[in-house]
N, C-alpha and C positions, 0 to 999 in steps of 0.2 A: 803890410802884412807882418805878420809877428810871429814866427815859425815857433815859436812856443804854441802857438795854438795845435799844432799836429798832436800834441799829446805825446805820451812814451806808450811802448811794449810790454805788457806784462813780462815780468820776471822774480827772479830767484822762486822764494816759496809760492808766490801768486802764481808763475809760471806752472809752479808744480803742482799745484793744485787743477790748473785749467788742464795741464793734459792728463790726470787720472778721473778728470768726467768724463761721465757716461757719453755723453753729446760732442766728444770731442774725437775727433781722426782723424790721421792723415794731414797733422798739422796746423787744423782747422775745427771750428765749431760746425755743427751740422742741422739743419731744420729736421724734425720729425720726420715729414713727406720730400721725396726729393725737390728739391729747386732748384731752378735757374732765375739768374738776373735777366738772360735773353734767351728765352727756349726755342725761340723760332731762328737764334741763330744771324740774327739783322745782322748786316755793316753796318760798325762803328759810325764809319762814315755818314751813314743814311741817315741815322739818328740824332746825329749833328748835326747835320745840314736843316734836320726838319725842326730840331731844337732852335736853332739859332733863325729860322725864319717864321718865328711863330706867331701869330695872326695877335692883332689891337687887343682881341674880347680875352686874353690872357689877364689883364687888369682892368681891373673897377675903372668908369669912366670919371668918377670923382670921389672926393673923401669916403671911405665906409662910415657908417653912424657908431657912432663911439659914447661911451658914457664916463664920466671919470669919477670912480666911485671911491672913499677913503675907507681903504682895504682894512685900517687900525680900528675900524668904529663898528664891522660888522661884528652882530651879534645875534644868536641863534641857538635854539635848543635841537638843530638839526642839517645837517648838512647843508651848508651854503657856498655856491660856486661862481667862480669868477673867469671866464675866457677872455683870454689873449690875441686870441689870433694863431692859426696852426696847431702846435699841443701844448701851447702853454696854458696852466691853467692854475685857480687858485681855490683850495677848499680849507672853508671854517668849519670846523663842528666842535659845537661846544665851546669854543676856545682854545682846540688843537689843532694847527694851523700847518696848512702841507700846501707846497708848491713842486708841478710835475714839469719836466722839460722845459725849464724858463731859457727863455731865448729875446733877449733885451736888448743888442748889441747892436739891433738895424738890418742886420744882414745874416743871411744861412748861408756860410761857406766861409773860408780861412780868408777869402779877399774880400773890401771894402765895395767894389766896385761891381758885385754877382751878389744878386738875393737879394735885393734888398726890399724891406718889408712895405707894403703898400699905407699912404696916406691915410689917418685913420686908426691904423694899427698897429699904431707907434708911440702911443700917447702913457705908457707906462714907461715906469723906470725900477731899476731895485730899489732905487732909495724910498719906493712908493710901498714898501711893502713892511710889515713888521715882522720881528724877530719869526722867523721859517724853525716848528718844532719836527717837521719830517721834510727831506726834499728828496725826491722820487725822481731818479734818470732811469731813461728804458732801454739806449742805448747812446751809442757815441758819434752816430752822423751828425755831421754841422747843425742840422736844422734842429737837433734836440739836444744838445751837448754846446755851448757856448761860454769859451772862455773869459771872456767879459765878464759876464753874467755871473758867472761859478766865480770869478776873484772877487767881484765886492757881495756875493751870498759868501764866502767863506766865515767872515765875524758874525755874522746873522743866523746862519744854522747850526740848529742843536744834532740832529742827524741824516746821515744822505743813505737812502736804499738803493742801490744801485745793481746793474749785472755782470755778474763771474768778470772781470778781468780791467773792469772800467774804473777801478780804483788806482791805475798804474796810473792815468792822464789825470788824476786830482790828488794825488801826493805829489806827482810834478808840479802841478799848479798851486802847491804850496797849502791844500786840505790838510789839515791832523787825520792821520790815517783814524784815531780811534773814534772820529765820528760814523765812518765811513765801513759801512755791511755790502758785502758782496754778494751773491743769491744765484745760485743756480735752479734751473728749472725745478719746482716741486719743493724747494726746500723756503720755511719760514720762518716770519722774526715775529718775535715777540716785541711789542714795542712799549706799552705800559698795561697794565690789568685790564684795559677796553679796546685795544687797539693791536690789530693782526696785521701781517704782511705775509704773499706770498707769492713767488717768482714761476710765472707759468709762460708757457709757450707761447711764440708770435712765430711765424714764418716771413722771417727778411732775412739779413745780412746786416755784417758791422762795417765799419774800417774809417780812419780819417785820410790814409794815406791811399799806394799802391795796393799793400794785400790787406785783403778782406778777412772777416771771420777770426781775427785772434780776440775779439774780445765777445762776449756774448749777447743777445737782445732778447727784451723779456715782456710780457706783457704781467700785469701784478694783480692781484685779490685784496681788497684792502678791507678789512672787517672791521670798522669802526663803532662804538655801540652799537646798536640795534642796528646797522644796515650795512648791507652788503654792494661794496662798490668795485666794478672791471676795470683798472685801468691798461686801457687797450694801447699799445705800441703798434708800428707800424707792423704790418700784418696780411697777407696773400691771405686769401680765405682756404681753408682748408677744415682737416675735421677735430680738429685741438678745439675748435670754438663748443661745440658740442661736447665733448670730453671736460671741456671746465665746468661748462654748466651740469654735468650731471654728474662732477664732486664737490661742487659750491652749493647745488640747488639754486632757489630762484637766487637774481640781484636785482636793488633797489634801483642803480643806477649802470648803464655800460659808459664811458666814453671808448668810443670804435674811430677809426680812422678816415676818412672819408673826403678824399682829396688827393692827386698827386700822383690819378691812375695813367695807363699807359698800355696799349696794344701792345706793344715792342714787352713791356715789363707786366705781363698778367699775373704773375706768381708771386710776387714781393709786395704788392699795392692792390686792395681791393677796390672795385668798382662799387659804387653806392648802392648798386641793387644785393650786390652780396655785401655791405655793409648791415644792410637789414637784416639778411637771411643769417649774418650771423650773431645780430641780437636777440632772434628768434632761438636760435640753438642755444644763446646762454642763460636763455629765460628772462631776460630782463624788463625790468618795469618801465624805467625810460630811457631812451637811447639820446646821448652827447654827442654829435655827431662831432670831430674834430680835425688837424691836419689839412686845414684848410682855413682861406681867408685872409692870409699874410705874404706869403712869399708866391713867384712863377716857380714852379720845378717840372712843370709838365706841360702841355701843349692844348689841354683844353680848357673852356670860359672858366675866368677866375671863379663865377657863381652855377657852373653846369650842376658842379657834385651835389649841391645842395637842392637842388632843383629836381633832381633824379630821386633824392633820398625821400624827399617829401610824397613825391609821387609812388614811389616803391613803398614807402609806409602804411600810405594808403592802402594799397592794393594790399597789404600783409596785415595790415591793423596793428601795427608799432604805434605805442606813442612817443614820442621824439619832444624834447628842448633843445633849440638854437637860437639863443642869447645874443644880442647885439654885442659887441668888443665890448668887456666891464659893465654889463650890465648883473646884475645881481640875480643870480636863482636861486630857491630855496626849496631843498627836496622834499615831496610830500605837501607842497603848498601850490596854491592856483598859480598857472603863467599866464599871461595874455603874450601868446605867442605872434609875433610881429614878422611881416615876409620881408625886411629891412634890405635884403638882397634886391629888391628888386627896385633898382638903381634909374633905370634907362628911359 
């Protein structure tokens, strides 16, 4: 373990900036609608015990299908996307090239030996990737924030969008601060004459360490030429998802979260049927479903989420893309959508 991976605490001016936000009290960032990590209140205990005794169907019975596609060679007049596994993800448009939550490293958590990503899902690297003109963190839990990953993207990225306070753990990690925009709920960058950013509401929580909530988490608006894309952060369903869409209007694209639910944690992690309801509410054209496919973090089949979301689309008339690991989609073009999941 490499306790550099904890990251620092925002401070000095960063500091002073996070507590004259609107979103911030009591020491703490705050979700729009109240939340809890356990609202029902469980023992620790209970949730351990059922963590650490978690049935076979938590992982794929063999390799997931994988494609290894040379990330340098794609070309397109239109958004083209590439999934990783969980939220990492890769979009060309045009030739301006953004990578979200890269997570390379093998493992979601500060140790070597927890998380680690399933056979399959492993078949990237950074060095597989060319020069990153935008890289986009939504917040700083292990499983989207990976120090590995952020040291060798450091000479590789032109600029990182990030949320309110997660710049303190990538000038530690040795980032040029002046790559690096920090973004509170509602406020946005400007990034070249075609290309918008902006920092909207998720209902989670932050933290590498013990406390939680000193840095912020974001879900983002990304207005790329002609199309409008969600990228969804980890996110409890609530009524922000409707509030975006009716000051974005329709989106071409959502990626939504969709994996990594939990009884015990209803408010932080959505279930796949509100996954849909809240592509519904953002108006969106096609739904990414993502935060799945890679790591155990939760207790149910590695493939349920995906299995629920198809079925719930149905019922809602969502139209949904789910991409084999590196398989190539290209927005606004035919998919032959493939049930690759279905493994056994």
């Amino acid at each position: 373990m490499d306790f550099k991976t904890f990251g620092k605490k925002p401070s000095g001016a960063r500091k002073m900036r996070i507590e004259s936000a609107f979103n911030y009290s009591e020491g703490e960032f705050r979700n729009v609608e109240p939340t809890s990590v356990n609202p029902n209140n469980v023992p620790m205990l209970k949730i351990l015990k059922e963590f650490m005794n978690k049935p076979a169907s938590v992982k794929p019975p063999q390799e997931l299908p994988n494609i290894k596609t040379n990330l340098s060679a794609i070309t397109s007049n239109t958004p083209a996307v590439v999934w990783f596994g969980h939220s990492s993800y890769f979009i060309n448009s045009n030739g301006y090239t953004i990578l979200v939550d890269p997570v390379f490293s093998g493992n979601a958590s500060p140790v070597s030996f927890f998380g680690r990503s399933f056979p399959g899902a492993d078949k990237y690297e950074i060095e597989d990737f060319p020069e990153i003109d935008l890289l986009i963190l939504t917040h700083d839990h292990y499983d989207h924030l990976d120090l590995p990953s952020i040291q060798k993207l450091r000479a590789k990225t032109k600029k990182i969008v990030t949320s309110l306070g997660v710049g303190a753990h990538l000038e530690y990690w040795g980032v040029a601060a002046s790559k690096i925009t920090e973004l509170n709920w509602w406020e946005r960058e400007e990034l070249n004459a075609s290309t918008q950013i902006t920092a909207t509401p998720s209902r989670h929580f932050s933290g590498r360490g013990i406390k939680r909530a000193q840095t912020l988490w974001s879900s983002f608006v990304l207005e790329i030429g002609n199309h409008k894309i969600f990228i969804g952060a980890d996110s409890g369903y609530d009524a922000q998802f409707k509030k975006i869409g009716k000051e974005f209007g329709a989106f071409d694209l959502a990626f939504l979260e969709c994996g990594q639910y939990g009884v015990h944690w209803p408010q932080i992690h959505m279930f796949p049927e509100q996954t849909v309801q809240a592509a519904k509410d953002l108006n969106t054209k096609m739904l990414f479903p993502v935060h799945w496919g890679k790591f155990v973090l939760s207790n149910h089949p590695w493939n349920e989420s995906i299995k629920r979301l198809v079925t719930a689309a149905e019922i809602l008339q969502q139209d949904y893309v789910s991409p084999q690991i590196g398989e190539v989609f290209y927005l606004g073009q035919t998919h032959e959508q493939k049930f690759w999941w279905e493994l056994e």
